[in-house]
N, C-alpha and C positions, 0 to 999 in steps of 0.2 A: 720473233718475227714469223719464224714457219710456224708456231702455234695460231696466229693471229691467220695465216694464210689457210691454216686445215679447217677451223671455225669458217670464215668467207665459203669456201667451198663446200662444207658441211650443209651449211644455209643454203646456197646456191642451188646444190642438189634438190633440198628438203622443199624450195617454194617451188622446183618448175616440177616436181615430182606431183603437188596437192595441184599446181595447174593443170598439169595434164589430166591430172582423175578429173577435175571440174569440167573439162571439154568433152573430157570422154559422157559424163552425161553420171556418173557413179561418187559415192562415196566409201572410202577405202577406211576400215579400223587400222589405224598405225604403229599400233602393238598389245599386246596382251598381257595381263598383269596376273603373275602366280599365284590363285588363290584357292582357302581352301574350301570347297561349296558342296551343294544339291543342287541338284537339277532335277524336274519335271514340266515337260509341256504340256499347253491348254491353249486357249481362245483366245483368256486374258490370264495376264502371268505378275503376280505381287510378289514383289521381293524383300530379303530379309536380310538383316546384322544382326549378330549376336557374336559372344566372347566365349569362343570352344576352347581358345588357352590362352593360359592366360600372361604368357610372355612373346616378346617379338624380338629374333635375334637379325641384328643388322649384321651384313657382313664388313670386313673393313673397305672404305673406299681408297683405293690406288690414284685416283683421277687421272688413269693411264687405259685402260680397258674397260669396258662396258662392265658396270657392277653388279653381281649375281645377286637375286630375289632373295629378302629376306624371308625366313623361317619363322614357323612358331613351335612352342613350349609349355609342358606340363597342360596334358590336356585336362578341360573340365567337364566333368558329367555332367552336373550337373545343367549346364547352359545347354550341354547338347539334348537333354533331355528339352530343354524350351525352345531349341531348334524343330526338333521329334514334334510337337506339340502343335509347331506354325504346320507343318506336314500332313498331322492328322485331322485339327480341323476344316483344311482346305479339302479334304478327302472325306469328309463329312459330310461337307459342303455340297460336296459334287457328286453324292448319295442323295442328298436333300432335294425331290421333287419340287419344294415348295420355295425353295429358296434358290435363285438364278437358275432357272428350268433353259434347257438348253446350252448354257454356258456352261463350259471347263474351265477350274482354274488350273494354272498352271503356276511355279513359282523356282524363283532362283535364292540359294541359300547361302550367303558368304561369312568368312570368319573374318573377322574384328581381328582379334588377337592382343584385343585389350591396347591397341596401337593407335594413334589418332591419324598417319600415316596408311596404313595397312585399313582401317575405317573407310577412307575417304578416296581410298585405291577401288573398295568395292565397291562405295555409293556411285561412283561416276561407270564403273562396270556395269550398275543395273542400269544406269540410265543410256550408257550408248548402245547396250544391248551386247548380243553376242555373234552377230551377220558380221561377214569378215566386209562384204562388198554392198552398198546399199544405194541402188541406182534411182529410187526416188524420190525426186527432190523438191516436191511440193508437198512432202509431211503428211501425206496423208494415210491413215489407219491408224489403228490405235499406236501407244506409246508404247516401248519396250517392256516396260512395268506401269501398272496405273496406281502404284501408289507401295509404299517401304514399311514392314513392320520392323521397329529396333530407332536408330543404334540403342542399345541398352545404357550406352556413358551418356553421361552431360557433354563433356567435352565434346567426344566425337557428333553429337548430334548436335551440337550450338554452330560447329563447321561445317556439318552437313546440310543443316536448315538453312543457313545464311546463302550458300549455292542455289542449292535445289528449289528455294524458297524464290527466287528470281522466277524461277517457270513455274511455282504453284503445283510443285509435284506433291502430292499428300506423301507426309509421314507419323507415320502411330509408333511413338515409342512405347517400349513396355518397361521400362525399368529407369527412363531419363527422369531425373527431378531437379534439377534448377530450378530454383523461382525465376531465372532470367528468360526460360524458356516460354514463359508467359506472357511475353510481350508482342501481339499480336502485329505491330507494326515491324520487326525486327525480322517476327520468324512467323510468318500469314498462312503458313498450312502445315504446322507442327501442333498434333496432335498426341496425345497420351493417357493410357489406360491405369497410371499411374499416377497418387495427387504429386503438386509438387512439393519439392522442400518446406513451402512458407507452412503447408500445413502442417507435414513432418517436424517440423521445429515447433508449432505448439505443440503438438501431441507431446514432445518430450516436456515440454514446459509444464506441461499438466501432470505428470507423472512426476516432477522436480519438486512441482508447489504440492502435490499429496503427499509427498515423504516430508514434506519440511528444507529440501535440497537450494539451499542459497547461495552456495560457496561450493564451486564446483571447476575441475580442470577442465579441459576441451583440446582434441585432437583431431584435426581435416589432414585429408590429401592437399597433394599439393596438382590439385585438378579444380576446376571448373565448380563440378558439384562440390568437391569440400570447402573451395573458396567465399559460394554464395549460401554456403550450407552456413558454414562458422558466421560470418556477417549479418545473416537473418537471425542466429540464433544466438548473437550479443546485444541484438539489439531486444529481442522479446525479452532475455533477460533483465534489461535494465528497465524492462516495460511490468515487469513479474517482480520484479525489487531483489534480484538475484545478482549476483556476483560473478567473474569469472578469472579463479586463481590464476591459470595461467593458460596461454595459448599458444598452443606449437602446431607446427608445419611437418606435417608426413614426408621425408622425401622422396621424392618417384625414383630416386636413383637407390634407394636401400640403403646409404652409405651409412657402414654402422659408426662410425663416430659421432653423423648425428644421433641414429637410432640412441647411443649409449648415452648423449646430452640429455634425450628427453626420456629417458629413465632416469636419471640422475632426480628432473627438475619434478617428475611425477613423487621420487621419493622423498624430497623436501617441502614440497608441500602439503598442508595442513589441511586441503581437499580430501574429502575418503571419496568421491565419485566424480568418478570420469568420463565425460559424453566424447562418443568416436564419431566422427562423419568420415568415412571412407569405405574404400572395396580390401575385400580379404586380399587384392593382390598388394596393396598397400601396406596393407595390417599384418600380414605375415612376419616377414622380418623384426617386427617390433615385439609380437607377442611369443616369439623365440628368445627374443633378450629377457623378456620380460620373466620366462621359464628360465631360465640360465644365473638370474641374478636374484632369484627366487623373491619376484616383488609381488605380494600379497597384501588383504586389509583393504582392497580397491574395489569399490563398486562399481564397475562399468556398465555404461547404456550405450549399445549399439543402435548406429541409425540403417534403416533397412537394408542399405546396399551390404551389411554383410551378418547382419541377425541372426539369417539362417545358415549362412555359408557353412556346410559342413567341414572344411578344412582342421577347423578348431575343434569338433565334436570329437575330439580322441581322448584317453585317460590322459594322456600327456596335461592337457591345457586344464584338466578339469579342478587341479585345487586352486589354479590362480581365477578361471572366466567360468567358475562356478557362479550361479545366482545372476550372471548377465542378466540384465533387463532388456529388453530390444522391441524395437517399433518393427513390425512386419507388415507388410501388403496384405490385404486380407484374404484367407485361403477360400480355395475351392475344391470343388469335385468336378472331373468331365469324364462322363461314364464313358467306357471302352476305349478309354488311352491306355491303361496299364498293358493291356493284351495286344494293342499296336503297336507298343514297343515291345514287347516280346516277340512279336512275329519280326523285325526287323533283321535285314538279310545284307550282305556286305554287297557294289552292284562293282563291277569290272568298267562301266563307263567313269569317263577323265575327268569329268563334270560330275561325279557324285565321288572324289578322293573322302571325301570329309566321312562318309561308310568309310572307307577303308580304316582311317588312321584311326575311327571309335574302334572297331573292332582290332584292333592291333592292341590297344589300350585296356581295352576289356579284359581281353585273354591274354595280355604278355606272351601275345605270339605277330608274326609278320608273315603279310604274303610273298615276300620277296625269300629266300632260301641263300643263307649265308649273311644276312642281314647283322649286322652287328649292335644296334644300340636302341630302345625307344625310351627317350627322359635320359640318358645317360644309364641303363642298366641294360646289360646283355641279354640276348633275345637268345633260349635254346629251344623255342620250336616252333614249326612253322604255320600259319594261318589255314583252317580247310574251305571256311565259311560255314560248315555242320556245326559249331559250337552252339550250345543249346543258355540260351541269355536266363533261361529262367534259374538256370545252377547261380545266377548272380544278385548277389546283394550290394548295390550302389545304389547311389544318389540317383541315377538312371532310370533304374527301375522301382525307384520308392516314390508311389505318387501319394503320400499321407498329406502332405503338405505343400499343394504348390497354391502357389506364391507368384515367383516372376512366370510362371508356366502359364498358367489360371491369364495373363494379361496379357501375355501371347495369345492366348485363348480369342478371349476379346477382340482384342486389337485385330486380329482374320477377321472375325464376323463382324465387327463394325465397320470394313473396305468392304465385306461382303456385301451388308443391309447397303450400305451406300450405292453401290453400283447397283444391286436389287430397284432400289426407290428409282435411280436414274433411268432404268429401263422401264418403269413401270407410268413415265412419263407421257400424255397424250400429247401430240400434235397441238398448237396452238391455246395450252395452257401450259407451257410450260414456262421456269422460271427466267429465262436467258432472255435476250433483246427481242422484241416482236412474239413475245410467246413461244417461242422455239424452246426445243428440245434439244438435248446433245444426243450424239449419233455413235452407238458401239464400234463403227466403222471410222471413226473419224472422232473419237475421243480426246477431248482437249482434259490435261491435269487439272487446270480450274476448277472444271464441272464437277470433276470428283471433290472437291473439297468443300465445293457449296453443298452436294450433298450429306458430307462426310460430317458439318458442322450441325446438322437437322438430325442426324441418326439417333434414332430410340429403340433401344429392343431387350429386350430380357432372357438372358441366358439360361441355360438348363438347370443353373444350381439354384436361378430365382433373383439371380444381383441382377438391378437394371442399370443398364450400359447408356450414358448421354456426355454429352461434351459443353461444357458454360462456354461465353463467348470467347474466352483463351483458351478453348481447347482442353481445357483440365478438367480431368475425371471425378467422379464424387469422392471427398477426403472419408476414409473410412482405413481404420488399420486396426491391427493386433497385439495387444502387448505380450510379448515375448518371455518366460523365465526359462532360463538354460539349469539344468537339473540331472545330478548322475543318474545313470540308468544301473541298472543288476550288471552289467557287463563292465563297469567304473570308467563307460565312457560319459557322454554328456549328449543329452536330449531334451529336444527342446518341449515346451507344453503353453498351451495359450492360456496367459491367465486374465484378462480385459479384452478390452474394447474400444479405443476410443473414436467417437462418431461426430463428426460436426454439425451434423445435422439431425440429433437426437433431439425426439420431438418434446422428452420429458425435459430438456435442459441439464441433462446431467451428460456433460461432454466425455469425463472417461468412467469407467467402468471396472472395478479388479476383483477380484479373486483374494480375498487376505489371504484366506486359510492355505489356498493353492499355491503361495508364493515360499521357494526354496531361500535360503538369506547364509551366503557363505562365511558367517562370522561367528566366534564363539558363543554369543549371547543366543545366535539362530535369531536374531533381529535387523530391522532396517538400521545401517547406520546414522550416525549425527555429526552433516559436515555444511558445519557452521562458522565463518570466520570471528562471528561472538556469538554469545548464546543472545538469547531475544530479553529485551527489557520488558520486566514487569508493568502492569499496570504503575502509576505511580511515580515513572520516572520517564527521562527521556533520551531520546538518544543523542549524545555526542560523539562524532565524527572524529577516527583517527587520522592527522597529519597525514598525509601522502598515501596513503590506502584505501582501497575501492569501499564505496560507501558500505557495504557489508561489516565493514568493520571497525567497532565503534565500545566505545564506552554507553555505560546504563549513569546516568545523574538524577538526582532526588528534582521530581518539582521544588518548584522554592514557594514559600507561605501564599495560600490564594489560590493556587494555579495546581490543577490534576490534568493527570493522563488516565484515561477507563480504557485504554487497548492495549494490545502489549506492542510493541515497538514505534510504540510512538515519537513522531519527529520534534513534534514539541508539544510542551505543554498548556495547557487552554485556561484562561485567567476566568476564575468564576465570576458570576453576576456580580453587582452591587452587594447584597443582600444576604448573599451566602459566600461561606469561607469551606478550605479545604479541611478533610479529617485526616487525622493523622496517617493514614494510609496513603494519601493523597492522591485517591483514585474516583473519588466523587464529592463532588458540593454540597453540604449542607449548610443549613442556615445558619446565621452568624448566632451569636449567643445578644441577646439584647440583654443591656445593664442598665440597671437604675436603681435609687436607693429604696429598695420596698420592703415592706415589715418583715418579711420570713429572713433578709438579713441581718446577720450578730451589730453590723452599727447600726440599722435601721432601727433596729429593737431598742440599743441600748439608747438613741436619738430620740422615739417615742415615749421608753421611759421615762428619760429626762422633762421631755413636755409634759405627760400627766403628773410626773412627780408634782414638777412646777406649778401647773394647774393647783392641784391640790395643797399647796400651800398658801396659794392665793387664796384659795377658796378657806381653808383652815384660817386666815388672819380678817378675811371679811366677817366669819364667823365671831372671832376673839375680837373686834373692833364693832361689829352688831351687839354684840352683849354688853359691852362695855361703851356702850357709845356715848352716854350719859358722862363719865370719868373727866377728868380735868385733861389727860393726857390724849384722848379721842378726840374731845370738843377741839383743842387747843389749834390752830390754823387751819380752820373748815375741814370738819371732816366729812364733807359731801366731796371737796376734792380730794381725800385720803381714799374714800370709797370708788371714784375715777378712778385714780389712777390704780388701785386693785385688778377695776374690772378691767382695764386696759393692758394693763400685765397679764390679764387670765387671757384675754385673744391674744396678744403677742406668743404666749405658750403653747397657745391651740391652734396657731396660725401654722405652726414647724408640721402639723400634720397634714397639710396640704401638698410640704414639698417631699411629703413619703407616698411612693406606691407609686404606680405606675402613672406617667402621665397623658392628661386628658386635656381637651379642651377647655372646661368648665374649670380645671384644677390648676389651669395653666394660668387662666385669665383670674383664678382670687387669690391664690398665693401672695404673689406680690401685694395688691391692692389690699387684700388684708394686713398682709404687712407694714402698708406703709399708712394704713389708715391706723391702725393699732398701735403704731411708736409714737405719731404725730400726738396721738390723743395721749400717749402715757408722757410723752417727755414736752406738749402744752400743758399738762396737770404737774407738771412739775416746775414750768416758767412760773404759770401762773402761782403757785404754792410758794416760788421763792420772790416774788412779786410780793407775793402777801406777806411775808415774814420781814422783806425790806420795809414793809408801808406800816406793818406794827410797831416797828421799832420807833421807825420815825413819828409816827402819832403816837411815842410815850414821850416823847421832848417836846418841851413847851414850843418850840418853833414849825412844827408837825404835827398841830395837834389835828387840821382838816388833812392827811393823807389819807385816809380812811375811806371817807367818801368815796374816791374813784375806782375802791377796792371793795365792794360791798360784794356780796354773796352773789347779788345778778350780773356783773360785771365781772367776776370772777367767771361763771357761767357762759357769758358770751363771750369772752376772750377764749376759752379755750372749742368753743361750737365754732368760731370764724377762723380759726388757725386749724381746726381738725375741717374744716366745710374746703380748706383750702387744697387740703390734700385729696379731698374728694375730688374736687375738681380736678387735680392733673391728674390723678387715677382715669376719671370718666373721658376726658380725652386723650391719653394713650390706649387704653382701650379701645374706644370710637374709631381710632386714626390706625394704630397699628402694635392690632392685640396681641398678646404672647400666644405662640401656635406649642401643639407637640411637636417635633424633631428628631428626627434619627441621625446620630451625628456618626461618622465612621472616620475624624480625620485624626481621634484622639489614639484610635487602635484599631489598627485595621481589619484587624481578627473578631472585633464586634461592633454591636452599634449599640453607641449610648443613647437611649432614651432621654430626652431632658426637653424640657422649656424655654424654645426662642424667645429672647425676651422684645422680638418683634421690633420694637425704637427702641435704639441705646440714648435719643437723647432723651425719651421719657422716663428710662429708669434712670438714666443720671438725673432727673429733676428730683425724681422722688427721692432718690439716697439727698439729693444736697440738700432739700428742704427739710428731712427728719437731722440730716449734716446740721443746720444753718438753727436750727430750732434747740436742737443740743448746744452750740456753740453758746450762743446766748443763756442759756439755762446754765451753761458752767460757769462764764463769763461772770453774772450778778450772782452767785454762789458762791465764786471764789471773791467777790468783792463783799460780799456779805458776812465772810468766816468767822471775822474777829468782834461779833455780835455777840454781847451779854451768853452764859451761860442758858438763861432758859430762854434764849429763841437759837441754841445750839443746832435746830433741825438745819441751817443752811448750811450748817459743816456735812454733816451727812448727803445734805444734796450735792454739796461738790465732789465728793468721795465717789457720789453714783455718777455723776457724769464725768467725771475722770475716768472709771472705768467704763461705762461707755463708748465713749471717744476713744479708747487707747481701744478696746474690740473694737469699735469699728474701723478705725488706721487701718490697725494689722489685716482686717479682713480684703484690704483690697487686693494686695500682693497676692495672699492667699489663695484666693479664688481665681484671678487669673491665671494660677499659675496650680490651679488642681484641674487632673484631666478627670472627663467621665462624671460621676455619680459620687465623688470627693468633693468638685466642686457645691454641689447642692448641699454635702454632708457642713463645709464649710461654711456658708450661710446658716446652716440648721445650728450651727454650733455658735455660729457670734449672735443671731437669734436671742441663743438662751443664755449664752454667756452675759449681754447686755442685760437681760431681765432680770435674771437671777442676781445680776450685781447691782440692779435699780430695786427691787425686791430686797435684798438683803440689808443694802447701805440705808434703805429708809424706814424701814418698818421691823428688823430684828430688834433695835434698842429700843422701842415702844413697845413690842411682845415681851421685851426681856422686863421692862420695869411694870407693864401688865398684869403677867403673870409669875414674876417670879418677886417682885422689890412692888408689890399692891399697896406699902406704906409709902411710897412715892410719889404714889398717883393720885396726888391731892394738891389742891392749886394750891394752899401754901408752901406744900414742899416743890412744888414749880417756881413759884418767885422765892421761897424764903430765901437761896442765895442770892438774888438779886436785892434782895433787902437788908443781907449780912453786910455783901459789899457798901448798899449807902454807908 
């Protein structure tokens, strides 16, 4: 209850106390906050954050007594050097006849302290100014500050802009890089000399995909910048086709159980490089374990917030964060800063402590006398202000490489061009409502920003300084290799470049030969969670693991891959098949049965052989034509069906060789005119041998007549004119084409002959079918005929066999893939002919030429006339 009552009154006090200042006509500052700064006044006065040390000690709260101002820790030269920096070119500036003639700057310099707290303690310090009592209350003169160069954090500047940003107070950071920070609706007058992250994060991706870097760990603070830092740069990874082993969280509190977790996870994993996003004050404590547990083999890339950070530059760190890669801000030169920081002098005013505690720092001496501690080490002597800076060799006074300095640099003279340009404004063109102009006496934050958004101007080293519509700077950095020096500490040396706006297209830029590589080989590592599949196969995706990691599988027949890590493989054309490499398509192999092969040959053989037999018995049948055994059942039809056997023979080389149009359309139709004509000369012949017989018996004696020689003749021109005709209309209707067939093997394409209508060629097989049947049919009815008209035994023996080739050829052939089928046809072809050839005319060659006392018409009837 009495706490609830001291509150009431507390309150009570505190609102008639602001009332009363309100009547009075006055505005009263209602406390001051411990900080540590510079001070210089001017006309107009720009204020700064930066991180001079880089820890902040809270005291404990009691929630009993007013709690005492927290402290900072372990000072950093190096920021105060980029404090020194905002100092000198305001003091350039106000040298500069040319630039703000007439105006002084002036400016206020507060420490950070790397604290988001202690940050945001200073921003609201610049902005309510330093008047204890401020009686005018119509706002008008300028503003306290007309605009902030820093904070140097993301964090602290995403809180500061979100504030500040309500009143359109300009700030230029030099070292902030969020991507979030680019959100021009969020944060409307947050400005930086600095690109941000998004670009920083390709630049390493660039650097990733020239070493071959697919499988990689990844380490952020657990701040702002490392949060949007790691998030921009999982995603360009899976944009880059890159992997990310594993991702850990810096902790802001150092507690080493995590630190030792994420040692542990860095040495189990099969990543050799590890991308860092954070500030050295993060990184410290890890890269002490990391020296402690002697973890080496790791390629680290730093991202700029601590590339340069000398902290690490000791022999200590140098066998493990030897060969670091690192993204840096790009360097500059600013003539006569080195000698401005050597003249720097320690000042007794309460508004410039931040001199004092450098110099206390510098010399390990204090002004105070009896002083006990600075950092936690004893102090034995005491500060004069005579120490001579130039006996010093720190980060302080090395200006070889600045960096965050150089955009300090900038960021003054681009508030300074801004306010230049505003003053340079006439009367009634100006850009504001009605043409107006803003007024140096009556300076609204806006105006500077509208300005601040237009600045263009070129700095002494020659880099031109402009701002895109989010305020962001041109993306331009430095790749970084960390490198012992003769002292066996570690130094850094610029080995690239990488520029987003190179005009030749070539975004980064390195140095092979300049690059240090801390491995045995003295080469770039290989951290790969598989190696890359060859051309020729593809990749398979392991079960539960990031797409990086994957099995290599063979294309399967047909199908190549021509890149190497290809997601799958690509099915070749129609027409072409894969080579055995299966890395490119060639053409398929076309088959068909053509002379240059061994069955082709031996198929062709077979035909001329046959040919030439035919032609050998026309001969032995010409000479001997006159004989009893030539005359004996017309041998003008013995002489047919020869010539009809010789095209049945010479027809088989139509379906050798390559096929054509021309080859396709007489194959067949020779074929099928050629058997009709051989196996009608064989109806008709055993027609005739029936019609003999029976005109030898008295009841037969007229059979004869309707078998004469010209009847014989016609009968087999209207059974061959037959086949003519469904030859000439399957042709006419629907001709046999060439063909690429590909269903028989996919791996090539058979050549062959559509036979265009299957029910045309079924006509033509059943009619040569229907013409034999009949021919065996009165053959086999004929068999048991007198000894000297025995020819009708031999004609049933040839259409027996016949018939039995032609059966078997159906299965056959449907059931041969490719250029077997054709071989098949080629083979029942000559198997039919050869057995119509043999079965009819061997035993008339044989008594011919070998038994010539035979061949005389009474040894033809004499057994018929033994048996009367």
């Amino acid at each position: 209850m009495w706490i609830t009552v001291n509150i009431c009154l507390y309150l009570s006090f505190n609102c008639i106390s602001a009332a009363s200042n309100y009547r009075s006509g006055t505005c009263q500052l209602q406390g001051h906050f411990t900080l540590n700064g510079m001070y210089q006044d001017g006309d107009v006065i720009l204020g700064g954050l930066f991180e001079v040390h880089f820890f902040t000690v809270f005291p404990e709260l009691s929630f009993r007594t007013e709690p005492e101002s927290p402290y900072c820790e372990k000072f950093d030269m190096e920021s105060f050097q980029q404090a020194q920096t905002m100092v000198f070119a305001i003091d350039e500036i106000n040298k500069n006849p040319n630039l703000l003639p007439n105006i002084t700057l002036g400016y206020h310099l507060y420490d950070n302290c790397v604290m988001l707290g202690m940050a945001f303690r200073a921003a609201i310090a610049l902005v309510s100014g330093t008047e204890e009592r401020y009686s005018n209350l119509n706002c008008t003169g300028p503003p306290p500050v007309i605009g902030i160069v820093g904070d140097p954090g993301s964090t602290p500047s995403i809180a500061i802009s979100s504030v500040l940003g309500l009143f359109r107070v300009p700030i230029v950071s030099h070292y902030a890089t969020c991507s979030c920070l680019s959100d021009r609706k969020k944060y409307p007058s947050f400005f930086r000399t600095i690109p941000s992250d998004a670009f920083q994060v390709r630049a390493m991706i660039q650097i990733l995909r020239h070493f071959g870097w697919t499988w990689v760990g990844l380490l952020y603070s657990d701040d702002d910048y490392g949060i949007y830092a790691s998030l921009s740069f999982k995603q360009e990874m899976q944009l880059f086709g890159g992997c990310v082993a594993f991702s850990e969280i810096l902790p802001h509190d150092n507690n080493l159980k995590d630190i030792q977790r994420i040692i542990g996870v860095i040495q189990a994993s099969t990543a050799r490089v590890v991308v860092v996003f954070s500030t050295s004050s993060y990184l410290m404590t890890l890269m002490d374990e990391v020296v402690l547990q002697n973890l080496t083999g790791r390629q680290w890339i730093a991202s700029e917030a601590w590339a340069t950070s000398p902290v690490f530059h000791t022999s200590r760190f140098l066998p493990f964060l030897g060969g670091t890669l690192g993204i840096a801000i790009r360097r500059g030169e600013i003539l006569g800063l080195q000698e401005f920081l050597l003249r720097l002098c320690p000042s007794n005013d309460s508004r410039n402590n931040m001199l004092k505690i450098f110099w206390e720092n510098m010399f390990r001496c204090s002004f105070k006398t009896g002083a006990t501690a600075i950092d936690g080490e004893q102090v034995k002597k005491v500060c004069t202000g005579q120490e001579d800076l130039s006996t010093t060799n720190t980060p302080y006074t090395d200006v070889s490489g600045l960096r965050a300095a150089y955009n300090v640099y900038k960021a003054v003279y681009a508030l300074a061009h801004a306010l230049h340009d505003l003053m340079q404004c006439e009367e009634g063109s100006g850009p504001f409502s009605r043409n107006s102009c803003a007024e140096i006496t009556n300076l609204k934050p806006w105006q500077m920003v509208h300005y601040l958004q237009k600045v263009k101007f070129t700095t002494g080293f020659g880099d031109h300084v402009s701002f895109d519509k989010n305020g962001d700077a041109l993306a331009i950095y430095d790749v970084l290799n960390w490198q012992p020096s003769s002292d066996g500490s570690i130094r850094i040396y610029t080995v690239g470049v990488v520029n987003e706006g190179a005009g030749n297209g070539k975004v980064l830029s390195l140095n092979k030969d300049a690059l240090y590589w801390n491995f045995q080989l003295k080469k770039p590592p290989r951290s790969v969670c598989s190696e890359s599949c060859p051309p020729g196969t593809r990749q398979a995706m392991r079960k539960g693991l990031p797409v990086c990691c994957f099995d290599c599988l063979p294309c399967g027949d047909g199908e190549i891959s021509n890149a190497t890590d290809a997601i799958e493989c690509t099915a070749c054309p129609d027409e072409f098949w894969s080579n055995p490499d299966k890395d490119q398509c060639v053409p398929k192999e076309v088959e068909f049965l053509s002379y240059e092969d061994p069955l082709g040959i031996s198929l062709t053989t077979a035909s001329l052989l046959g040919t030439c037999i035919c032609v050998l018995v026309m001969v032995i049948f010409a000479h001997h034509r006159n004989t009893p055994i030539v005359r004996a059942n017309n041998s003008e039809l013995s002489f047919l069906l020869l010539l009809s056997l010789k095209l049945c023979f010479l027809c088989v080389l139509l379906f050798i060789g390559r096929p054509q149009l021309w080859t396709c359309q007489l194959r067949h139709a020779v074929f099928g005119i050629s058997f009709v004509l051989c196996v009608s000369s064989i109806l008709v012949k055993t027609m005739v041998v029936i019609a003999v017989f029976k005109s030898s018996r008295p009841e037969g004696k007229g059979a004869m007549k309707w078998f004469g020689a010209a009847q014989q003749r016609c009968t087999v021109l209207v059974l061959t004119a037959l086949q003519v005709v469904i030859c000439a209309v399957w042709l006419s209707t629907a001709s046999p084409t060439p063909h690429k067939n590909s269903q028989y093997t996919r791996s090539k394409i058979v050549y062959e002959c559509a036979i265009g209508s299957v029910a045309g060629f079924s006509l033509l097989l059943g009619y040569i079918g229907l013409l034999a049947a009949v021919s065996f049919l009165l053959a086999f009815l004929a068999r048991n005929l007198p000894d000297n008209f025995n020819e009708a035994k031999f004609i049933t023996f040839s259409m027996l066999i016949f018939c039995a080739v032609w059966i078997a050829f159906v299965p056959a052939y449907v059931s041969s893939p490719g250029k077997y089928a054709v071989a098949v046809e080629i083979f029942a072809i000559l198997a039919s002919s050869f057995g119509l050839l043999v079965a009819i005319f061997a035993p008339k060659c044989y008594i011919i030429l070998l038994h010539p006392e035979r061949n005389t018409k009474k040894a033809i009837m004499g057994r018929e006339t033994q048996k009367k």
